[in-house]
C-alpha positions in Angstrom: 18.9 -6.4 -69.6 16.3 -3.8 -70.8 19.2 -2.3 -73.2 20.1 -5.5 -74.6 16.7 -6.6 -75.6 16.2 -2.7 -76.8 19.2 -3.5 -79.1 18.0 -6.7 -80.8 14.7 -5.2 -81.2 15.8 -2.0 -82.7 18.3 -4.6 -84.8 15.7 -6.9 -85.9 13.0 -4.1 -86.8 15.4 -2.4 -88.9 17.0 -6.2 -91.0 12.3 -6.5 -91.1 12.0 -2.6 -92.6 15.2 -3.4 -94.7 13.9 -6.6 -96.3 10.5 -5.6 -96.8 11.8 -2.6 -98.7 14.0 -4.7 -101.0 10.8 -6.9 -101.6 9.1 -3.8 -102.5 11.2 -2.3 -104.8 11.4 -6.2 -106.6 8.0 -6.2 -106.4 7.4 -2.8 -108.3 10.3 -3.4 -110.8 9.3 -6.9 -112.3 5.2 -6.1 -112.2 5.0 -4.6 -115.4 7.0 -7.5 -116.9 4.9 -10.2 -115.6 1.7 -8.6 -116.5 3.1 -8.2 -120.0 4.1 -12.3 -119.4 0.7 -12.7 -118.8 -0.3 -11.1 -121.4 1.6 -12.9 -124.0 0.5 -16.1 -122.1 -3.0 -15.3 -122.6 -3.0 -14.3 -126.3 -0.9 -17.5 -127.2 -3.6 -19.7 -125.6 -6.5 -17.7 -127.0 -4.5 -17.8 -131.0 -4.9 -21.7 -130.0 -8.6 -21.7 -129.8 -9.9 -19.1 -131.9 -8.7 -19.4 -135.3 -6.5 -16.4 -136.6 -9.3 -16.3 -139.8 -12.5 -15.7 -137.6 -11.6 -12.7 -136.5 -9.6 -8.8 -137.1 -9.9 -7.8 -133.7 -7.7 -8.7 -130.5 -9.7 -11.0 -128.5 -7.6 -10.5 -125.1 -8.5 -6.9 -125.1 -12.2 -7.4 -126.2 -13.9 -9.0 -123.0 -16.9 -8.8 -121.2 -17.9 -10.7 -117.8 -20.6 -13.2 -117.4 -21.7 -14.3 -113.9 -22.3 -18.2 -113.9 -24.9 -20.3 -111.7 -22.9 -19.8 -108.7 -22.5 -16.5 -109.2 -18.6 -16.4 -110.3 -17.5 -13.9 -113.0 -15.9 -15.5 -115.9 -14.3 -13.6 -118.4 -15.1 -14.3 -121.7 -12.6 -13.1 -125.0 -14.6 -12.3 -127.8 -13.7 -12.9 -131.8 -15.1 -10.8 -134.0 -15.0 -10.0 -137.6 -16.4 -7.0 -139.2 -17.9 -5.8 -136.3 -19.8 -9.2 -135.4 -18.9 -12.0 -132.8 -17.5 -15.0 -134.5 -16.3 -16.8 -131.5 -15.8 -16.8 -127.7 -13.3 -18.1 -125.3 -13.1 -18.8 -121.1 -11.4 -20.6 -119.3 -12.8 -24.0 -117.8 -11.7 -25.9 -114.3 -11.2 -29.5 -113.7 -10.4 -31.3 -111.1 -8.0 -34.3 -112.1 -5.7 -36.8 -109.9 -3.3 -34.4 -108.7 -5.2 -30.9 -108.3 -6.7 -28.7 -110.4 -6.7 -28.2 -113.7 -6.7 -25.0 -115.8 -8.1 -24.9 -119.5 -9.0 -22.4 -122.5 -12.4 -23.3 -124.3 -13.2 -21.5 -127.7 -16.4 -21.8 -129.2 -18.1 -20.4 -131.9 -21.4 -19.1 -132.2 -23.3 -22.1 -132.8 -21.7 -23.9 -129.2 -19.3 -26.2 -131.4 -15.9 -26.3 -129.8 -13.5 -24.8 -131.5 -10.4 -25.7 -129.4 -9.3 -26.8 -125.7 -6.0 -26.0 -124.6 -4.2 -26.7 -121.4 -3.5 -23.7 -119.7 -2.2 -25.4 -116.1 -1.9 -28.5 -114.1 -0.2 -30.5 -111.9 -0.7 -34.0 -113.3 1.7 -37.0 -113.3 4.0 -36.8 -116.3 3.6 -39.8 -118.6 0.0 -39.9 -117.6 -2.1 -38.0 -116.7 -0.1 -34.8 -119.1 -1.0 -36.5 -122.1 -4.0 -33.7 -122.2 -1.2 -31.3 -123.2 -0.7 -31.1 -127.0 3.0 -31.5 -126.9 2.8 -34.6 -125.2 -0.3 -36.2 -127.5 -3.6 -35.3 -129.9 -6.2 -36.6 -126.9 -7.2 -33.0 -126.2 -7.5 -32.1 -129.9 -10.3 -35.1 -130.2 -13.1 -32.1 -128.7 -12.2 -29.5 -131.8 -16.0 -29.7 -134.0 -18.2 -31.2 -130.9 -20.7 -29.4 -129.1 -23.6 -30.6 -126.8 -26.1 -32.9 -128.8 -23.2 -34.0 -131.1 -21.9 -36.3 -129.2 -25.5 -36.4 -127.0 -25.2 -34.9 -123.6 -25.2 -38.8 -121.8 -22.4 -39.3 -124.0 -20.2 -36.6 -122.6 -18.5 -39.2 -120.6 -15.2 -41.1 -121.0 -16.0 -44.8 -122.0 -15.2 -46.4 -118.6 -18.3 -43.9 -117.3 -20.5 -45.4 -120.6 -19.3 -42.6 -122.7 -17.7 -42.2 -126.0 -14.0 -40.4 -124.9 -11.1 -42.6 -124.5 -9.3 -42.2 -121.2 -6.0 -42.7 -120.6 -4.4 -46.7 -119.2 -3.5 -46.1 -115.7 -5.2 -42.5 -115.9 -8.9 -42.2 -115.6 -9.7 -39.2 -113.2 -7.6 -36.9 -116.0 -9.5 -37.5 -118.4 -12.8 -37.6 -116.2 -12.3 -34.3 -115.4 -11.8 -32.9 -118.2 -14.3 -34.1 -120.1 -16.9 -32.8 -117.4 -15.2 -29.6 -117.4 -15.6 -29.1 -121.2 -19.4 -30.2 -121.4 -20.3 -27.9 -118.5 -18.6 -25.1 -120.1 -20.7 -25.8 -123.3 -23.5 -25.9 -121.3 -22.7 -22.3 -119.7 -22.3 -21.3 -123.2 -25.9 -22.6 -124.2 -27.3 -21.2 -120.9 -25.9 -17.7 -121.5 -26.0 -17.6 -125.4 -27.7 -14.3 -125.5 -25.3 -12.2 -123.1 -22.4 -13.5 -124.0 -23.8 -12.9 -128.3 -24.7 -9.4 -127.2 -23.1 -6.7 -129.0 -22.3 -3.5 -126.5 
């Protein structure tokens, strides 16, 4: 009995070692390919909303980190040209119907937006994924705003007294990311000077 159960365990330790190797090895060989996947991911979105003219530099490579009110780091890609800051990016969160959402917020150095991009969500499609630019211009609608144009009571969609459409059938989407975008602005105005500082 004791040489039987010695068996299986011996057995089923070595299938454990074996399979955690072979997840190892996978691990080690595909890192490098997803962190250059990331990469690539990360500069597309930034080339989306920080204009290819406003700056000679890389901005995925030229980052500092700012702590927010509740004390979480948020990275923040920086545009320069000729030595001086053009433009900033970060990434904002939502929350919309399904989850949450991801986005990429480029401003410039007066706090007008100068893009929002999609960078993840889990949203119904034919709804809610009409804040993606492939699937309509509803996201491109932010692209010159900044807080006090429209006012800050006005950062609302239009069902919430605001001036942003929302979407028929889809109002938390749009909800969400309309909050998400003012309070990023507003973490731009709050921390204007660190995030203008030169190093």
């Amino acid at each position: 009995m004791k040489r039987g159960t010695l068996t299986h365990a011996i057995i089923l330790g070595t299938f454990c070692f074996g399979f955690g190797l072979v997840l190892a090895i996978t691990d080690r060989l595909t890192h490098q390919a997803i962190g250059a996947r990331a990469l690539e991911d990360r500069q597309n979105s930034l080339s989306q909303v920080l204009p290819g003219n406003l700056h000679n530099n890389n901005p995925a490579e030229d980052t500092i980190i700012v702590k927010d009110e509740e004390g979480q780091e948020i990275t923040i890609y920086r545009a320069l040209q000729s030595g001086s800051i053009t433009g900033v990016a970060y990434e904002i969160r939502s929350l919309g119907y399904a989850g949450e959402v991801k986005l990429m917020l480029g401003v410039d150095v007066n706090g007008k937006v100068l893009g929002v991009r999609v960078l993840s969500h889990k949203e119904t499609p034919g709804l809610g994924d009409r804040i993606e630019t492939k699937k309509g211009n509803w996201i491109l609608q932010f692209t010159g705003l900044s807080i006090g144009e429209p006012p800050i009571e006005k950062w609302k969609v239009k069902k919430d007294g605001g001036q942003f459409d929302q979407f028929s059938g889809a109002t938390i989407t749009p909800r969400g990311v309309v909050g998400a975008i003012r309070t990023g602005l507003e973490f731009f105005s709050t921390h204007k000077a660190e995030i203008l500082r030169m190093r």
